[in-house]
C-alpha positions in Angstrom: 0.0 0.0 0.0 1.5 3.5 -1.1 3.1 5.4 2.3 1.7 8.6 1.1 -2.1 7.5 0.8 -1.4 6.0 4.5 0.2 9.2 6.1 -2.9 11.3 4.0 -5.7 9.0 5.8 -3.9 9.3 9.0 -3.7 13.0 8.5 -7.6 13.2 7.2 -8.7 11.7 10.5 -6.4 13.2 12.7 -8.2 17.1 11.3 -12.0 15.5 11.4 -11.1 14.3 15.4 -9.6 17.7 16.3 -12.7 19.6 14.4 -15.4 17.4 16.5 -13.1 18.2 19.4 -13.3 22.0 19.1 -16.6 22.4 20.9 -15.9 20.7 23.6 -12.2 22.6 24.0 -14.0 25.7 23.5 -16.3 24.6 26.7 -13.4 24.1 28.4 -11.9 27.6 27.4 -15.1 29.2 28.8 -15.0 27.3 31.8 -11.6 28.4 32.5 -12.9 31.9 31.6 -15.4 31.5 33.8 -12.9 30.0 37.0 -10.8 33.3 36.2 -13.8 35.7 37.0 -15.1 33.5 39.7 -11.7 33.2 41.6 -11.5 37.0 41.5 -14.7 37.4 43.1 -14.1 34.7 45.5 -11.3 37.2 46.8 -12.5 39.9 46.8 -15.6 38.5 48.9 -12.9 36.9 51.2 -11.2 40.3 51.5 -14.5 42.0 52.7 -15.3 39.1 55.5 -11.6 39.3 56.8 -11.4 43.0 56.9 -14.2 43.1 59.0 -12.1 41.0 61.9 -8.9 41.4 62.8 -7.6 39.4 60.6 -3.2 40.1 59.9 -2.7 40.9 56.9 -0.1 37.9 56.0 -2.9 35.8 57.1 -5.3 37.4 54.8 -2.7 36.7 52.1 -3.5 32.5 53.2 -6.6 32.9 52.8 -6.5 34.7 49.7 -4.3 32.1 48.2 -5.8 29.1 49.2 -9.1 30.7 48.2 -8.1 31.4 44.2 -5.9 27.7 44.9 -9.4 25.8 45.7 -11.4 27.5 42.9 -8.7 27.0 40.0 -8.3 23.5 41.2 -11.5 23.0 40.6 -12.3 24.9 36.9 -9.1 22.6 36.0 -10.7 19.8 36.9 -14.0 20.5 35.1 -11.8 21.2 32.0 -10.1 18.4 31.9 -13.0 16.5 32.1 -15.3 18.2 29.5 -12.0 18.1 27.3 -11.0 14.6 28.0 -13.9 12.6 28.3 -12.3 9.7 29.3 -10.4 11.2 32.1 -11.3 10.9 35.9 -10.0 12.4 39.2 -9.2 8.7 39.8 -6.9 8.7 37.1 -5.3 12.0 37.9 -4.9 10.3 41.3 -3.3 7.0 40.2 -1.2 9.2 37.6 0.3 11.1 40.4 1.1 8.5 42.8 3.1 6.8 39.9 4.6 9.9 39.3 5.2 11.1 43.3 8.7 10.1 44.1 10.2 12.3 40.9 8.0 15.2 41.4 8.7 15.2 44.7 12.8 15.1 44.1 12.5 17.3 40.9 10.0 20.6 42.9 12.0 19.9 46.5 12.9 23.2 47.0 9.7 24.4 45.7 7.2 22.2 47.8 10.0 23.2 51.0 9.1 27.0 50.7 5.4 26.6 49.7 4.9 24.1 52.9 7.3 27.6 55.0 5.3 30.4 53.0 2.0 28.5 54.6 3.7 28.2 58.5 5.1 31.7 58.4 1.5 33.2 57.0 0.1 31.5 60.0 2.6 32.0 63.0 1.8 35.8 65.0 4.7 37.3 64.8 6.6 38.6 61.9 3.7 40.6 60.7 3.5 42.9 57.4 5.5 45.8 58.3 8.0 44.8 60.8 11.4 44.9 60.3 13.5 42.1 60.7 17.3 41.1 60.5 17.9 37.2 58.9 21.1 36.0 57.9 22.5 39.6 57.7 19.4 41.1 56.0 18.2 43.9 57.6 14.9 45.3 56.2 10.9 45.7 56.3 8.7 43.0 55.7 6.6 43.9 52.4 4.8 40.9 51.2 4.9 37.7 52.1 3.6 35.0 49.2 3.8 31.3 49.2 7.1 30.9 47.7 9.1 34.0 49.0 8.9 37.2 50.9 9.9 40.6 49.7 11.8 42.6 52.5 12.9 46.0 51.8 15.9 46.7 52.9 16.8 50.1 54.9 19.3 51.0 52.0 16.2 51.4 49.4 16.6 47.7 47.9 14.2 44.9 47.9 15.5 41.3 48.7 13.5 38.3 47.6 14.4 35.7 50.2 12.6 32.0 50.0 10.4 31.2 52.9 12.6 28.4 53.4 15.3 30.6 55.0 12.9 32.6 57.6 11.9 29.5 58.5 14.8 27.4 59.4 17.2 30.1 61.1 16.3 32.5 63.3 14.6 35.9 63.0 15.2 39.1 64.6 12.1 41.1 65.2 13.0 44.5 65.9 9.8 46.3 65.3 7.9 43.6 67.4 7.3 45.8 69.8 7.0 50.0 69.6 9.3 50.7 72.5 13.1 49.0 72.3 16.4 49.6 74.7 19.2 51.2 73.0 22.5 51.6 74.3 25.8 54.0 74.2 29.4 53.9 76.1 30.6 57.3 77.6 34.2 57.6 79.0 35.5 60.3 81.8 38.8 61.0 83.1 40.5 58.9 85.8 40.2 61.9 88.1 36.4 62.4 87.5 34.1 61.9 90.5 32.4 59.0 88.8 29.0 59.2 91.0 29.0 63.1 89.7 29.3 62.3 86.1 26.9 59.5 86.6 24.4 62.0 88.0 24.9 64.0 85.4 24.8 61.4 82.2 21.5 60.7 83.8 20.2 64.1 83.9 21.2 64.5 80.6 20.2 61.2 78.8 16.3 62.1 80.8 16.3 65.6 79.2 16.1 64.1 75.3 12.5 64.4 74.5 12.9 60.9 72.6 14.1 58.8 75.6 11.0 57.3 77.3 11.0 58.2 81.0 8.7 56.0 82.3 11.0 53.5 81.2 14.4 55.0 83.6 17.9 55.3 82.2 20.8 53.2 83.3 24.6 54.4 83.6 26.7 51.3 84.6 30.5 51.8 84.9 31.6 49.0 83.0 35.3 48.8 81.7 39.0 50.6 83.1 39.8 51.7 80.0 43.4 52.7 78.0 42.2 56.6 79.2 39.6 56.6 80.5 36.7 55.2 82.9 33.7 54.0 80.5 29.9 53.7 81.5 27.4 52.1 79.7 24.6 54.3 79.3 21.2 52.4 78.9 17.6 54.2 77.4 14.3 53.3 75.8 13.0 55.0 73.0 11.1 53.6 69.7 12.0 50.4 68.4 12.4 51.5 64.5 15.9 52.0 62.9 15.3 55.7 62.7 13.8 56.2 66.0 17.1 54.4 67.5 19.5 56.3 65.0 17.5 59.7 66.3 17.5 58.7 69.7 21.7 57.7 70.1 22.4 61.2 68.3 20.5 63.5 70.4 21.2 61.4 73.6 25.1 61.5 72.7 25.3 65.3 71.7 22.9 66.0 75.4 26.0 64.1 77.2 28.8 65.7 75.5 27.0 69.4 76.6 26.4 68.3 80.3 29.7 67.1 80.8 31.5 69.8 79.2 29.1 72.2 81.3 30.1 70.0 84.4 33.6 70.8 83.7 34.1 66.6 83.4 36.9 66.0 80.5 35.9 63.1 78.2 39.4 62.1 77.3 41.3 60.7 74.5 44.0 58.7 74.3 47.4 59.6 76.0 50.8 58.2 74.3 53.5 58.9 76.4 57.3 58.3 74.8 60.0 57.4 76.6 64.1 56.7 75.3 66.7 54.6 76.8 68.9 57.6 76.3 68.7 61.3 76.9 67.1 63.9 74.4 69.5 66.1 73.9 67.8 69.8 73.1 69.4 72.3 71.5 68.6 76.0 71.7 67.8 78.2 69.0 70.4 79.6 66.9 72.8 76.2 68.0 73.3 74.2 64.7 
């Protein structure tokens, strides 16, 4: 039998099953169509209902997700059936269990931060907004999806880090609460009256309007220095970057004035030379 005349019929009947397939792909398209618009007003109905509790907003982001997840998994499904008669959530089911073990090797890394996108949506802390240090990023929490979060960093630039990361090492949460302790070390003279100038550090630290009373101020002598005697002066103030930036200027420039108004010397450090032998010093005019 001639090849071509084979490859023709194969060819005739290959078009005639693709043109009695088109309505039912075209079904399909429109239910797809139809699971788009849907899953957009699932959201948006799911966005009103949590905005009237007090909902976080990362969680919000869960439930926004799973929301459009659920809906699309199910317009897919409906597709797939209306395109492929023949094809059952059974045998999507037996397909991926025969499939399991590669998937699961090939999308590790990807089902790892989905699985810590989910955890870190739902744990309290490390909410929208805060800022947080990991792994020597320092920067505000933007968004928070399933796969990474976007943390802006206090330089200007945004760092994509995979959930995996925030959820396997530790997290510093310095906006976790509005008030934090900050901390500066002030030195005096050996031949200072250390309870004066810790009177007056105090006096001074309490006068910055930024430094939370309430909260007191500590002035520890803490170290014998090279030149000097060196408290550590403790205060409260806000727990943002800025606020503790702010704070540890005006706090630093209100000590320097009190102690020079004190007459206290905040010293530097001395080198003293000595020689085996003696310096001899000529007078002026000897050559």
């Amino acid at each position: 039998m001639n090849p071509i005349l084979i490859l023709q019929d194969q060819l005739e009947d290959m078009g005639a099953a693709a043109i009695a397939a088109l309505p039912t792909l075209g079904i399909a398209i429109v239910i797809l169509v139809i699971t788009a618009f849907i899953a957009r007003f699932a959201v948006k109905i799911a966005d009103k209902l949590a905005g009237k509790t007090e909902v976080r907003p990362s969680l919000r982001n869960l439930i926004d997700t799973l929301v459009k997840l659920a809906i699309w998994l199910f317009g897919l499904m409906a597709a797939l059936i209306v395109a492929m008669p023949g094809f059952t959530p059974t045998s999507l089911i037996a397909g991926l269990g025969i499939g399991a073990v590669a998937i699961g090797f090939a999308f590790q890394d990807i089902f790892e931060n989905f699985l810590a996108g989910v955890l870190i949506m739902l744990r309290e802390k490390m909410r929208i907004g805060d800022v947080i240090e990991c792994e020597g990023i320092v920067g505000k929490v933007e968004h928070i999806t399933l796969r990474e979060t976007y943390v802006r960093k206090l330089s200007g630039e945004v760092t994509l880090v995979p959930n995996s990361i925030l959820f396997k090492n530790p997290v510093e949460i310095l906006t976790d609460e509005t008030q934090r302790r900050h901390e500066v070390v002030a030195g005096v003279s050996y031949d200072t009256d250390l309870d004066q100038a810790a009177d007056v550090i105090r006096t001074a630290v309490l006068s910055v309007d930024a430094v939370i009373e309430d909260k007191g101020v500590d002035v520890f002598a803490c170290e014998f220095n090279s030149s000097s005697v060196d408290f550590k002066v403790r205060w409260w103030a806000g727990s943002k970057p800025r606020d503790g930036h702010e704070s540890r200027d005006a706090v630093i420039r209100a000590i320097k004035r009190a102690l020079d108004e004190a007459g206290i010397e905040i010293p530097f450090p001395y080198v003293t030379h000595t020689f085996k032998e003696p310096v001899p010093i000529k007078g002026r005019g000897e050559d």
